[in-house]
KOLRO-639097 format. One line per 4 residues: number of its first residue (from 0); their letters; for each residue x, y, z of C-alpha. Coordinates in Angstrom, 1 decimal. Last residue first. Layout:
<nodes>
NUM	a	X,Y,Z  ...
</nodes>
This chain:
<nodes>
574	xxxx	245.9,-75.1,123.1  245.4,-78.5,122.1  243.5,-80.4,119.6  243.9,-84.3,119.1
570	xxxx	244.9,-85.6,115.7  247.5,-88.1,116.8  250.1,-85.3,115.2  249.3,-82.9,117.7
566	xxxx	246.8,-79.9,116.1  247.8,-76.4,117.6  245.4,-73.3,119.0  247.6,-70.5,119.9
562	xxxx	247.2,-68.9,123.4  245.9,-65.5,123.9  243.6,-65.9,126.6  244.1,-69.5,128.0
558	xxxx	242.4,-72.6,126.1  239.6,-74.7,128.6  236.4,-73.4,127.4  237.3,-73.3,123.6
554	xxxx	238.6,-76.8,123.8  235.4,-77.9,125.5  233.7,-75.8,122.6  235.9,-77.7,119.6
550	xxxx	235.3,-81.2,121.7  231.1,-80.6,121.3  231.5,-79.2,118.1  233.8,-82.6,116.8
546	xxxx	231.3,-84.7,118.6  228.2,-83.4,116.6  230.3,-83.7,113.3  230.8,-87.3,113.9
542	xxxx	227.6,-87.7,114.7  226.6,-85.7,111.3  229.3,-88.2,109.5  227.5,-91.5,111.1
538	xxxx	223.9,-89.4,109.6  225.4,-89.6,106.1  223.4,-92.1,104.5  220.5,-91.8,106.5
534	xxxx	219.7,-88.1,106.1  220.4,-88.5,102.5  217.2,-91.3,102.7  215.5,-89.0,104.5
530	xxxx	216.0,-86.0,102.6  218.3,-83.7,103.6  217.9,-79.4,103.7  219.7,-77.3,102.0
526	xxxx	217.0,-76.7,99.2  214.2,-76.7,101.6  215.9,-74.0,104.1  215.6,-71.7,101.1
522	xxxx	212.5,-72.3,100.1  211.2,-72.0,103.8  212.7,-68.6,104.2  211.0,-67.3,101.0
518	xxxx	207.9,-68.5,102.6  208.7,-67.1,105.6  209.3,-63.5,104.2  206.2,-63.7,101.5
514	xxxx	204.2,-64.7,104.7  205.2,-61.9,106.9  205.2,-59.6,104.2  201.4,-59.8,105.2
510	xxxx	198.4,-60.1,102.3  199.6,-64.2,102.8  197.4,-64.0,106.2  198.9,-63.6,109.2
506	xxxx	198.5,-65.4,112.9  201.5,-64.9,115.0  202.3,-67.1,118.0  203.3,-66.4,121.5
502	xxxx	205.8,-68.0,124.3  204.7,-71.3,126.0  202.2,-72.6,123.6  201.2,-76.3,125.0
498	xxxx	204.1,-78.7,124.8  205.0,-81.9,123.3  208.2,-80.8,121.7  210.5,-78.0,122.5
494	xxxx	211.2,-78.1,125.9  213.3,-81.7,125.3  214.8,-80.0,122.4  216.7,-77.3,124.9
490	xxxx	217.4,-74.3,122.6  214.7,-72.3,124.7  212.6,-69.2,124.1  211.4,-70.6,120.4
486	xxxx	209.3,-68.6,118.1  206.2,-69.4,117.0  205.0,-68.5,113.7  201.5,-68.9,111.9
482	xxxx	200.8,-68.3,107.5  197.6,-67.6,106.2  195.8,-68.2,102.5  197.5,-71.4,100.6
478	xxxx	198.7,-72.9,103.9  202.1,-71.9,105.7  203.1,-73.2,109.7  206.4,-71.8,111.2
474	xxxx	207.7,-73.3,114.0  210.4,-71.0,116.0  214.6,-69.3,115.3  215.6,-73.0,113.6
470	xxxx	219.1,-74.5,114.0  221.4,-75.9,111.4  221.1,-79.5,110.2  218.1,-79.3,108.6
466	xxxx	216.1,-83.1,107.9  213.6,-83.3,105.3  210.3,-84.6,105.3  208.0,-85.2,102.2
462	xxxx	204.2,-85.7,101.6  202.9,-85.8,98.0  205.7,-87.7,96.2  204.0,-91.6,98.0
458	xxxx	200.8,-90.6,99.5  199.8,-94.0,100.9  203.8,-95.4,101.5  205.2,-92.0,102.0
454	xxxx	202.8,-91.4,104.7  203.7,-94.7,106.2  207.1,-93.5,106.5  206.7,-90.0,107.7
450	xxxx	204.7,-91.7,110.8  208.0,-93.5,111.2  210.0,-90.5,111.2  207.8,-88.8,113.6
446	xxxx	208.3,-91.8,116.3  211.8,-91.7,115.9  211.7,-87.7,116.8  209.2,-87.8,119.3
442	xxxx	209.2,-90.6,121.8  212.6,-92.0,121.4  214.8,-89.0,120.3  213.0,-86.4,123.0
438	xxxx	213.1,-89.0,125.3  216.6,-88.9,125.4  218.9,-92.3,125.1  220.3,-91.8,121.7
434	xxxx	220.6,-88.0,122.2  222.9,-88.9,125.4  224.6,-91.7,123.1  225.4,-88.9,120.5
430	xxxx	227.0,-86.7,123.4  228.9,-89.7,125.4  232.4,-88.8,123.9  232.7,-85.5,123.2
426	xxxx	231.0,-84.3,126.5  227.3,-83.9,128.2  227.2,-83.4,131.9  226.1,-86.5,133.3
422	xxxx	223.4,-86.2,135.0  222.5,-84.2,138.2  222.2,-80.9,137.4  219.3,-82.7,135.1
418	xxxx	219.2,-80.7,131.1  220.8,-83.3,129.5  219.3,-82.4,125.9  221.0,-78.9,125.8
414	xxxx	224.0,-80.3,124.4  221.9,-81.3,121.5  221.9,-78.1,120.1  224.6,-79.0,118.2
410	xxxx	222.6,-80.8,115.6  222.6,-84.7,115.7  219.2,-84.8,116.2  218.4,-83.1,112.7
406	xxxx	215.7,-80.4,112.8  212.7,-80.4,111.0  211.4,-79.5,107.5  208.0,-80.6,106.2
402	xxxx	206.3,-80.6,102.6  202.7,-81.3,102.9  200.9,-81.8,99.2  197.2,-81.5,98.8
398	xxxx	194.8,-83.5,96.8  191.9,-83.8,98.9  193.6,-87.3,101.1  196.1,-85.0,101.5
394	xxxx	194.2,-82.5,103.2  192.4,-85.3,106.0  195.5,-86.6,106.9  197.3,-83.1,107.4
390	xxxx	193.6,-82.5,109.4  194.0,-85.6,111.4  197.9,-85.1,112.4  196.9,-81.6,114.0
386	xxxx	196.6,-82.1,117.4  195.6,-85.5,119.0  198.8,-86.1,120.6  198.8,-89.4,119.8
382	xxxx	198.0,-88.9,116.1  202.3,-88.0,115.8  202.9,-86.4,112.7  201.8,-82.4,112.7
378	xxxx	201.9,-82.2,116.5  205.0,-84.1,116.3  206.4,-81.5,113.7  210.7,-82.2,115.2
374	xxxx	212.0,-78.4,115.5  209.3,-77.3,113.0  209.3,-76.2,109.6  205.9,-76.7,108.1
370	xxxx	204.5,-76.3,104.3  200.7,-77.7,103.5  199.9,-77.1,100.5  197.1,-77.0,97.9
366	xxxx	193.5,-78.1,98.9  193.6,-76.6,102.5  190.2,-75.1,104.3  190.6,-78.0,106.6
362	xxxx	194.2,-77.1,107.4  193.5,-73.2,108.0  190.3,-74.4,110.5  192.9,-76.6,112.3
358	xxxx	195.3,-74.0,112.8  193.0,-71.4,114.6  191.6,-73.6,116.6  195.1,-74.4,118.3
354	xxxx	195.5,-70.9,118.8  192.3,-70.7,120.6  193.1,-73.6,122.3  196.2,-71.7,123.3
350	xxxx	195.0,-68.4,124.0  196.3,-68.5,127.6  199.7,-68.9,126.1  199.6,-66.2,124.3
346	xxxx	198.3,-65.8,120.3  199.1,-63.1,118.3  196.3,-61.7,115.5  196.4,-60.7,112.0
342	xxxx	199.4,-59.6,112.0  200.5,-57.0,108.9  203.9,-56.4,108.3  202.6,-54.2,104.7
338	xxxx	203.2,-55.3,101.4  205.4,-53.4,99.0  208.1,-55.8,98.6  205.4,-58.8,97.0
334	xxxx	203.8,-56.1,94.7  200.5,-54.7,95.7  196.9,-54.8,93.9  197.1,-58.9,93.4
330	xxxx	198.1,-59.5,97.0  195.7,-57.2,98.2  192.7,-58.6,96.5  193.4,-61.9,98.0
326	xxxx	193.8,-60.6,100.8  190.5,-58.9,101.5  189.1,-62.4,100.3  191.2,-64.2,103.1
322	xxxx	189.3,-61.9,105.8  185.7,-61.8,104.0  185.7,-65.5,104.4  187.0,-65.3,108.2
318	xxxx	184.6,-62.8,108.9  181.4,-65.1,107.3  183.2,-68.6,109.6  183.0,-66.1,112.8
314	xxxx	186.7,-66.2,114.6  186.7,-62.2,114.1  183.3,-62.2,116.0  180.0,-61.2,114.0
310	xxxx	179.6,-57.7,114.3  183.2,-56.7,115.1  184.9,-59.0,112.7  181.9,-58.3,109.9
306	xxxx	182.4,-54.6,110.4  186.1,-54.7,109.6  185.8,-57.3,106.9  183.2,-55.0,104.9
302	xxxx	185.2,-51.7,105.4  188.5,-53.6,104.0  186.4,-55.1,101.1  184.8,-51.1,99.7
298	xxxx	188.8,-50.0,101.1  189.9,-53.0,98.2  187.5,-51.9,95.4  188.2,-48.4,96.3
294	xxxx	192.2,-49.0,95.6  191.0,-51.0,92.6  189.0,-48.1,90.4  192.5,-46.1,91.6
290	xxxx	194.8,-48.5,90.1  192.6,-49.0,86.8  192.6,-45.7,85.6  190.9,-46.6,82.4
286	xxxx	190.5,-50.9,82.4  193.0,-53.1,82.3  191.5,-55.0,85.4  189.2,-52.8,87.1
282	xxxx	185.9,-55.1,86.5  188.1,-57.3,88.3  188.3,-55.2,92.0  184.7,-54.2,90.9
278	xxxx	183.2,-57.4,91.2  185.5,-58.7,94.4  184.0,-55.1,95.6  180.6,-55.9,94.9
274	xxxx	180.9,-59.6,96.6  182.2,-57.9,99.6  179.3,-55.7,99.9  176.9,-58.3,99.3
270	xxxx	178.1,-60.2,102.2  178.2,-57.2,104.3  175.0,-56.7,103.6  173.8,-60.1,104.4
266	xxxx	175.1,-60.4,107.6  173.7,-57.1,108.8  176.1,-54.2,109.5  175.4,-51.5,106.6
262	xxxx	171.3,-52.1,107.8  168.6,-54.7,106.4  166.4,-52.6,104.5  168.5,-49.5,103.2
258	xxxx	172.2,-51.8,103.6  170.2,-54.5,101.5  168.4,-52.8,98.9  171.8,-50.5,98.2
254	xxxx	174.1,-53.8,98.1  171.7,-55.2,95.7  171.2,-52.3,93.3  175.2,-52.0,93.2
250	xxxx	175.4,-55.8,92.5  172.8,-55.4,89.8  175.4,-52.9,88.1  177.9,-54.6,88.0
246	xxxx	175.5,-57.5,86.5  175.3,-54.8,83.2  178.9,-53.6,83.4  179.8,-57.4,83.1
242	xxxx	176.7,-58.2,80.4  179.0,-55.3,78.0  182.5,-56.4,78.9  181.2,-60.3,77.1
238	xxxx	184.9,-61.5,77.5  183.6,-65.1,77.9  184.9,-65.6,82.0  183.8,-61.9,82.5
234	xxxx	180.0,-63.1,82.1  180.4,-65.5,83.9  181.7,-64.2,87.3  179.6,-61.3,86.5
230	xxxx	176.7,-63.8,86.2  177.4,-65.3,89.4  177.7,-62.2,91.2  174.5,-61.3,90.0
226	xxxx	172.6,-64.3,91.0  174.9,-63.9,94.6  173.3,-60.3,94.9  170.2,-61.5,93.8
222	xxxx	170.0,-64.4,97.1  171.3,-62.0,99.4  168.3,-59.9,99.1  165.8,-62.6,98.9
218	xxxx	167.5,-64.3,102.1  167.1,-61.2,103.4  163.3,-60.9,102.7  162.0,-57.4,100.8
214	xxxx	162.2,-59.4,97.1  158.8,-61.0,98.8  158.0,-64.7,99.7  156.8,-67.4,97.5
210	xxxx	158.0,-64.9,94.5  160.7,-64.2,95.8  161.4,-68.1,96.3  160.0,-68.5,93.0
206	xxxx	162.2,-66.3,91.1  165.9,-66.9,93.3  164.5,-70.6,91.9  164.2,-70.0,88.5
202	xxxx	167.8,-67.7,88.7  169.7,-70.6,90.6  168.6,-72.9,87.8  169.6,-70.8,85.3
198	xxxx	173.3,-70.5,86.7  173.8,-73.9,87.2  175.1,-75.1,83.9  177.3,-71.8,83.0
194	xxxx	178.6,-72.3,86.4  179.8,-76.1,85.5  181.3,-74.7,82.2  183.0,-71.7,84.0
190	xxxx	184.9,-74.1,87.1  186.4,-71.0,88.8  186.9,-73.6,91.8  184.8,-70.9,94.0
186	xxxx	182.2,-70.1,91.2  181.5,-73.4,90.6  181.0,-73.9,94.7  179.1,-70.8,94.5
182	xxxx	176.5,-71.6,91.9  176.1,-75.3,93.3  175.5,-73.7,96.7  172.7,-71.4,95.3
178	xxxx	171.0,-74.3,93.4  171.1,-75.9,96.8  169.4,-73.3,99.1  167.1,-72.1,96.1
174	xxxx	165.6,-75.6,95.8  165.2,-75.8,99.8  163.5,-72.7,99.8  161.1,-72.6,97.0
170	xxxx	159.6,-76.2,98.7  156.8,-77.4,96.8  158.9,-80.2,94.6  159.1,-82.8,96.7
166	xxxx	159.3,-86.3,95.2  161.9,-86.6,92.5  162.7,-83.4,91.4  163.0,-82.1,94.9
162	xxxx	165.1,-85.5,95.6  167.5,-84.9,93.2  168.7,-81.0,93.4  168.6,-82.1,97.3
158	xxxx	171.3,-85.1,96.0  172.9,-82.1,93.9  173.3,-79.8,96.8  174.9,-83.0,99.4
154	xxxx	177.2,-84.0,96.7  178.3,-79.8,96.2  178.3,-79.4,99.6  180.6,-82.3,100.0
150	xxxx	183.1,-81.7,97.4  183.5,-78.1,98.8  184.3,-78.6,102.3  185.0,-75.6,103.3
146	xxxx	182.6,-75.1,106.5  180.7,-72.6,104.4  179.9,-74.7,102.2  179.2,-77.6,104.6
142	xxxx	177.1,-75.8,106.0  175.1,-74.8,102.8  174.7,-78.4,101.2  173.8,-79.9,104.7
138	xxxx	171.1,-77.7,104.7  170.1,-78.8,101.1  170.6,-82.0,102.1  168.2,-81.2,105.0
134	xxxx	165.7,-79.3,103.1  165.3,-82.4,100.3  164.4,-84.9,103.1  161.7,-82.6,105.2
130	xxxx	158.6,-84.7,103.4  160.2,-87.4,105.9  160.3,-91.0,104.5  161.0,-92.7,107.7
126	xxxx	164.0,-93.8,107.2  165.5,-91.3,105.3  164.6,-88.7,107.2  165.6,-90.3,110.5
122	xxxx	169.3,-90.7,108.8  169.1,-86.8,107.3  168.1,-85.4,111.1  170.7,-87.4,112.3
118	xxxx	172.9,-85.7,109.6  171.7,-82.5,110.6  172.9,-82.8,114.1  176.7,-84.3,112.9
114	xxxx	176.8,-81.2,110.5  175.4,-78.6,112.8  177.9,-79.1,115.5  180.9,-79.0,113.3
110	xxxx	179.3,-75.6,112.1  178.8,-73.9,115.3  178.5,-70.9,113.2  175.2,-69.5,115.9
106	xxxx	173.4,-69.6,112.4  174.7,-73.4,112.0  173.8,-74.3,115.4  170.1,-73.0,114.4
102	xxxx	170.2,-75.0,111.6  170.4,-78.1,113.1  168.0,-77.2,116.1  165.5,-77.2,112.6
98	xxxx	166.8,-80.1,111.2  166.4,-82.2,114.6  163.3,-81.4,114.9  162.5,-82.3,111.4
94	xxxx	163.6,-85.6,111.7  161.1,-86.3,114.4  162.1,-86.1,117.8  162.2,-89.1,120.4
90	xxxx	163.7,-92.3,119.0  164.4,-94.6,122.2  167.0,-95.6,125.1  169.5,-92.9,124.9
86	xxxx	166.8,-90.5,122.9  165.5,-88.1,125.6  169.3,-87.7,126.9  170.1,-86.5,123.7
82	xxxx	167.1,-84.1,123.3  167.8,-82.8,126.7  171.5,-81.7,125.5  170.2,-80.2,122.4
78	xxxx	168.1,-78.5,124.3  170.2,-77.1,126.6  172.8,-76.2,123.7  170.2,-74.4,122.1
74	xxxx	169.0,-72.3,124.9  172.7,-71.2,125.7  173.2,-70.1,121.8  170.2,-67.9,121.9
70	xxxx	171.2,-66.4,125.3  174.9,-65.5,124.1  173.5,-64.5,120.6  170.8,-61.8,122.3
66	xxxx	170.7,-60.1,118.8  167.0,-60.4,118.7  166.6,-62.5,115.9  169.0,-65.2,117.9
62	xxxx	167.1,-64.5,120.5  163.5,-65.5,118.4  165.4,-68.5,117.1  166.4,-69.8,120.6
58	xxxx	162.4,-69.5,121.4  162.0,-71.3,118.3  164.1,-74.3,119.4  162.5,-74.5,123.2
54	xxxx	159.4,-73.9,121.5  160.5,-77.6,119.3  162.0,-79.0,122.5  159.0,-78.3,124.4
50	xxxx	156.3,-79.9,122.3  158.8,-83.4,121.5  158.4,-84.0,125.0  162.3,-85.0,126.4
46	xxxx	161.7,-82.2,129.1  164.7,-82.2,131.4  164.6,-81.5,134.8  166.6,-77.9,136.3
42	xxxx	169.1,-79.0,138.7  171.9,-78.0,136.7  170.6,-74.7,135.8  170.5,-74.2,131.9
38	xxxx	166.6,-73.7,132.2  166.6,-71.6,135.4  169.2,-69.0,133.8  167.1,-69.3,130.4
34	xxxx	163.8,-68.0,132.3  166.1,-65.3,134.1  167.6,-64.1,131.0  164.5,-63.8,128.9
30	xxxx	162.8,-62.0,131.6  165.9,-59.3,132.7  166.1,-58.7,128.8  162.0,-57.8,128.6
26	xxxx	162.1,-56.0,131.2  165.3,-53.9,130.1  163.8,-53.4,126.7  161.3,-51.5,127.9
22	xxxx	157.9,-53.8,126.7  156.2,-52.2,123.4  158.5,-53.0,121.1  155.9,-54.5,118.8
18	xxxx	157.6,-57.1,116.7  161.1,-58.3,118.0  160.0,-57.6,121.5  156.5,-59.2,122.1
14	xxxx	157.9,-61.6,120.3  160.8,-62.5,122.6  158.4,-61.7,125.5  156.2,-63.8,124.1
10	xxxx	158.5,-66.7,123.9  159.6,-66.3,127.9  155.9,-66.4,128.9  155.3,-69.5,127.3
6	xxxx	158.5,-70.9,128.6  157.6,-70.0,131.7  153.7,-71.6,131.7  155.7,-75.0,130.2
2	xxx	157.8,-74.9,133.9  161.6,-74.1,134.3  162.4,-74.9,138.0
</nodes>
């Protein structure tokens, strides 16, 4: 049973630790462990008091702090858990409550998590007329930023922007938290007249939150490094080389500051070591030995991505950024034949929610497009299945285009769809109504074809289908930045829809030949491909076609070695 003299103990333990050091850090591990054993125990009661679940929250903080993530991230889920059941039947927690447990998801990167917590916290705020209002936009502002959802966070930053100049302007934090996501959502969409508007309000408030706290604090830190990053940004968007050089500069100063007083694997130093090698990686262009100035540019990014993936987790929101800014920089150093078979992870079959994770983050960080050949995309089409069809929705309605190739029904493959000992083996004259009759042609493949059609209706030229008539070697999924491929172990179609991962599937990002191979691929398949409405026209001649292979391999089977293959003048084959 966890009691209120526990918990007290278990917090100073955790300070104990993270400021004197006194207590062997075995001791003080075994006490935090055990206290937050007994608290995530099933049996252990709930304590809805609005007391415990703010020390509950700071002791979580104090872990976190402490590098125990796995502890950290099990307190908070417990309490958000008991602050749920507090609330079924009445309001509990003040909005701040619920903003801070909100951004302690967002430090663990449970991002999704944070967002639907810190818009409870932004409803009770609202209501009630919390002083805490502007933080949680600007909270919002930041995880939403880093989710990649940049039209939010830059709504949620200027309604914080708003609100601090409205009612509450004492908070240095929250002012710097949403000038700094307006800089960087500017920066991100290269939008120079927007930066140039935001840039001197991120550098009045980087002042008076230094100034409120000391240039010593890692937000402080960060905070310059992203100031100067900004300015390079501008700076080279006018041609002014001299202020460049200059902020180059101020982004070596910060990346020293923070790898002497944070340490070359914090958070933050990593960040401002990627943001000096973007700097220099540009600074390089046409400049005096340019190559070499952007071969260290791209080890300064590879050094920062590969500490960030072991620091942080390679499925960490920060490691993924570094990750598709390492190949960016690639892509532009190296010629498309040059590049390197780089995977950036395969997936097995027990990995497949991982796998399935892995997708939907690449479709919610798409704004350009989406392009998918697939033997029928009912995970992409179908919202039954509850897979993917949400996030293609959610990217068009951003502005992207999703371009899809699958496979025609009537393709010879389709001997494989009577796959029962039992059944009627399949022959030239019942093969297209054995398709006909499949489930894989009733549930999937009609099915996905109507979906298509109320696509085209809302998104009219910015969603297409198109119909191959040859066989495919595996699904192969491109965005903007990575690129996934599955291969297929089985030419039956009924095995290869509706199914979890049964084989493997490669992650790459487009810094792989891997992508520039499948993309080429996908070209070509696109221009031989049908249409739907071609698909229609001629699909009595691809039936026709369907029963011709199906009588040219029963004729194979049955002809003698040797013997000479004549036409009769009825038209029929024989050997």
């Amino acid at each position: 049973m966890t009691t209120n003299v526990n918990l007290s103990e278990a917090i100073s333990a955790a300070e104990d630790a993270l400021l004197t050091h006194e207590t062997p850090w075995p001791d003080i591990e075994c006490t935090l462990a055990g206290y937050v054993e007994r608290l995530s125990h099933p049996e252990a009661p709930y304590a809805p008091r609005r007391t415990a679940a703010v020390k509950h929250i700071h002791l979580a903080q104090l872990l976190l702090a402490l590098g125990m993530r796995e502890l950290s991230l099990a307190v908070a889920n417990v309490t958000l858990r008991h602050m749920e059941l507090a609330e079924a039947d009445r309001e509990e927690f003040t909005a701040d409550t619920w903003n801070e447990l909100g951004s302690l998801l967002a430090e663990h990167d449970d991002l999704d998590r944070a967002r639907l917590v810190l818009n409870c916290a932004l409803n009770r705020a609202q209501r009630t007329a919390a002083p805490e209002l502007a933080r949680i936009l600007a909270n919002l502002s930041a995880v939403s930023l880093r989710a990649g959802h940049l039209g939010d966070a830059k709504v949620w930053a200027q309604k914080a922007v708003a609100v601090l100049g409205m009612y509450w302007g004492g908070d240095p934090e929250a002012r710097l938290t949403a000038d700094w996501v307006r800089v960087e959502v500017a920066s991100i969409q290269r939008d120079t007249a927007e930066l140039a508007r935001t840039l001197g309000a991120f550098a009045d408030s980087v002042d008076r939150f230094t100034s409120f706290k000391d240039e010593d604090h890692p937000k402080a830190i960060a905070a310059r490094s992203a100031l100067a990053a900004a300015r390079f940004q501008a700076a080279r968007a006018v041609q002014d080389d001299a202020r460049s050089e200059a902020e180059l500069g101020e982004l070596e100063i910060a990346h020293l500051r923070a790898s002497a007083l944070l340490g070359t694997d914090h958070q933050q130093t990593l960040i401002a070591q990627a943001a000096l090698a973007a700097a220099e990686f540009d600074a390089a262009d046409g400049a005096e030995l340019s190559a070499p100035r952007r071969q260290q540019a791209v080890a300064l990014l590879e050094a920062a991505s590969s500490r960030a993936s072991q620091t942080l987790g390679r499925d960490h929101s920060q490691a993924r950024a570094l990750r598709t800014a390492l190949a960016d920089l690639r892509v532009a150093a190296t010629p498309p034949g040059e590049l390197d078979y780089r995977i950036e992870h395969t997936y097995t079959p027990q990995e497949n929610e991982s796998r399935n994770q892995a997708k939907s983050r690449a479709l919610r960080r798409e704004n350009n497009v989406i392009r998918l050949v697939a033997h029928a995309g009912a995970s992409f089409f179908l919202p039954d299945l509850r897979r993917f069809h949400d996030h293609v929705i959610d990217a068009l309605r951003r502005g992207s285009y999703f371009y899809a190739i699958i496979v025609s029904p009537w393709n010879s493959l389709a001997v494989f769809t009577k796959h029962d000992a039992t059944a009627e083996r399949p022959n030239s004259h019942n093969i297209v109504d054995i398709v006909a009759a499949s489930d894989y042609y009733i549930k999937t493949f009609l099915p996905v074809v109507d979906s298509y059609r109320t696509l085209r209706k809302t998104y009219r030229d910015r969603v297409e289908l198109r119909f191959a008539h040859m066989d495919i070697p595996g699904s192969t999924l491109l965005t903007t930045d990575m690129g996934f491929f599955e291969p297929y172990i089985t030419s039956n179609p009924e095995h290869r829809t509706r199914r979890k991962l049964n084989v493997f599937e490669m992650e790459f990002h487009k810094d792989s030949r891997y992508y520039a191979d499948s993309k080429a691929e996908f070209e070509i398949q696109w221009e031989l491909a049908s249409t739907l409405d071609q698909f229609e026209a001629s699909e009595e001649e691809h039936k026709t076609a369907l029963r011709d292979a199906v009588r040219a391999q029963s004729d194979d089977r049955q002809r003698k070695p040797g013997a000479r293959l004549t036409v009769r003048e009825d038209g029929e084959r024989r050997p």
